[in-house]
Structures are given as C-alpha cells and as structure tokens.
C-alpha positions as CSV (number, residue, x, y, z in Angstrom):
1,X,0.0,0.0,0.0
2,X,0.9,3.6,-0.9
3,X,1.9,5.9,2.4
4,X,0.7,9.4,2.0
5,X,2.4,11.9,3.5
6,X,1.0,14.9,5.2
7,X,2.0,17.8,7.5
8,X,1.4,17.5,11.0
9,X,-0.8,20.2,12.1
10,X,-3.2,21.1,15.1
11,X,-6.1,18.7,13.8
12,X,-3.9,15.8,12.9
13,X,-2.1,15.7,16.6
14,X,-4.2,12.7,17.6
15,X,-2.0,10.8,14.8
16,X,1.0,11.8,15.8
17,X,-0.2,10.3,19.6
18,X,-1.2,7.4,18.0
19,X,2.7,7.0,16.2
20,X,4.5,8.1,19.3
21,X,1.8,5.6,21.3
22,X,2.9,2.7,19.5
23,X,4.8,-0.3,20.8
24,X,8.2,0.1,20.8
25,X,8.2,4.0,20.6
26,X,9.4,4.6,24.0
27,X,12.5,6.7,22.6
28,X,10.0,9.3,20.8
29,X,7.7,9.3,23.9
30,X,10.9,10.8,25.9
31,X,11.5,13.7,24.3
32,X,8.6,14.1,21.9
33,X,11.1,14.9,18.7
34,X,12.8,18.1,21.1
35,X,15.8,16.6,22.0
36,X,17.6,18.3,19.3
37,X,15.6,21.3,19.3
38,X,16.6,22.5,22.8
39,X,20.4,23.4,23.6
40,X,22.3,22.4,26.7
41,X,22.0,19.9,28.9
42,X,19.8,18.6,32.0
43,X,16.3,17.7,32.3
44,X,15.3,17.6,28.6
45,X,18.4,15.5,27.8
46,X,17.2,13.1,30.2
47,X,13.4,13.0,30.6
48,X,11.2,12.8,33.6
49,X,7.7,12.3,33.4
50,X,7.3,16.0,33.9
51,X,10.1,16.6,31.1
52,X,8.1,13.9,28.3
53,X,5.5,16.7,29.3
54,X,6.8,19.6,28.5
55,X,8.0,18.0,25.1
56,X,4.9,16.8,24.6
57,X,3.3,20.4,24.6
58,X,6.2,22.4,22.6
59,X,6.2,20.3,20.3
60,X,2.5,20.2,20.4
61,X,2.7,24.6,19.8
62,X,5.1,23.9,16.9
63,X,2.6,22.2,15.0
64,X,0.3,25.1,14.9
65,X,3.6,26.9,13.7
66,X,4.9,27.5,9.8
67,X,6.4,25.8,9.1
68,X,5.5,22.9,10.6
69,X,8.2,20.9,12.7
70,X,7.5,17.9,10.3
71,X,5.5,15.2,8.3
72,X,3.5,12.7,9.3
73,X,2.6,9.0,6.8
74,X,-0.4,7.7,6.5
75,X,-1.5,3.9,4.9
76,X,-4.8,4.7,4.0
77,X,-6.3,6.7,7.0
78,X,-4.2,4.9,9.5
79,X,-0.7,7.1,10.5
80,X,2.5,5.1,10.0
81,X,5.2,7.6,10.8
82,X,7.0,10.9,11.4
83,X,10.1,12.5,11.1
84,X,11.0,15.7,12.5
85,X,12.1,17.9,10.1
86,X,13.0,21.7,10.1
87,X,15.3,24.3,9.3
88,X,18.8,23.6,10.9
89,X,18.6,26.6,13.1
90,X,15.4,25.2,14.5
91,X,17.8,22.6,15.9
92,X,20.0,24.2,18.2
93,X,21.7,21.5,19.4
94,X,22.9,20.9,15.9
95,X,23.6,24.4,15.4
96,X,26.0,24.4,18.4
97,X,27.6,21.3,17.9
98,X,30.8,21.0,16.7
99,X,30.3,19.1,13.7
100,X,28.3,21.7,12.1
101,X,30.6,24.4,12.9
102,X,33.6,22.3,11.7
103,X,31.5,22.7,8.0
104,X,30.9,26.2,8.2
105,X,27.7,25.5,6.1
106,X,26.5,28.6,4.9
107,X,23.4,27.7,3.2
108,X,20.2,27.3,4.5
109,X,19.9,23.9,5.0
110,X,16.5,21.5,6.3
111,X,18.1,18.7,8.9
112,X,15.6,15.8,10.0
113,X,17.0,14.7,13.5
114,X,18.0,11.3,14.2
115,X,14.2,11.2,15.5
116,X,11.7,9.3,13.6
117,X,9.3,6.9,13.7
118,X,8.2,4.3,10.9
119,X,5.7,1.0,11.8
C-alpha cells in the first residue's frame, strides 16, 4: 500500500499520539522529537515524566507553527510515521555542535534529526 504523506498540524495531533503511542516507541515518547531542538543539557536530555511533558506540549505549539516541525505518513487513514524535520537553526543542538561548525555551512539547510518513527 501507498503511504501518503501529510504535514502534522493542530487537527492531525491525535495521529502523531497514536505514532508516538505505538509499541516500541518509547524513545520518541521521551523527548517528543525536542531533544535536538533545545540546547544544553539537564532535564530535557534526560526526561522525567514532567520533562516527556513539557516535550509533549512544545512540540504540540510547533505544529500550529509555519512551518510545521514535520511530516507525518499515512497507509490509507491509518498514521504510520513521522520525522521531525526543520530548518537547521530550529535545531539548536545541531547548530552548536561542533560538527556543524567544523562545515561552516552557509546555506540554509532542512536537517531531520535522528528522531523518527516508521511502523
């Protein structure tokens, strides 16, 4: 079957639950796709419940944001997977990271975290 591929947005956050819900998505469910959107280190780098929280609902306000932090895939009506996806200045933990300043990259790039989720 074909997957579709759509952007996540307000109304299609119940499908991106149901992805992150899935078995053997507990990775995902820890830092709701924000791990590489935060910089630093502490709490988010290592989630509490409280933390998987407070990824849950940033990354919940992003979707209501342009552009959207990513696209969700659908087989049929049923959601299959996400990737979080975004300009590389959105991910500020790539943006300060060595690696990227080693490259000196001065276009503007789209990076998709090591964070997605196929079934």
């Amino acid at each position: 079957m074909t997957v579709v591929v759509r952007t996540l947005t307000p109304d299609r956050w119940n499908d991106l639950e149901t992805i992150f819900n899935a078995t053997g998505c507990a990775v995902a469910r820890g830092c709701w796709c924000m791990y590489y959107r935060i910089s630093g280190k502490g709490a988010w780098t290592r989630p509490s419940d409280s933390e998987r929280s407070r990824g849950k609902e940033a990354l919940k306000t992003l979707a209501a944001q342009d552009p959207p932090p990513g696209p969700l895939g659908y087989r049929g009506t049923t959601p299959v997977g996400w990737v979080s996806l975004g300009p590389r200045e959105d991910c500020l933990k790539l943006v300060r990271g060595w690696r990227v300043q080693a490259a000196r990259l001065e276009c503007r790039a789209w990076t998709p975290p090591p964070c997605a989720r196929w079934n």
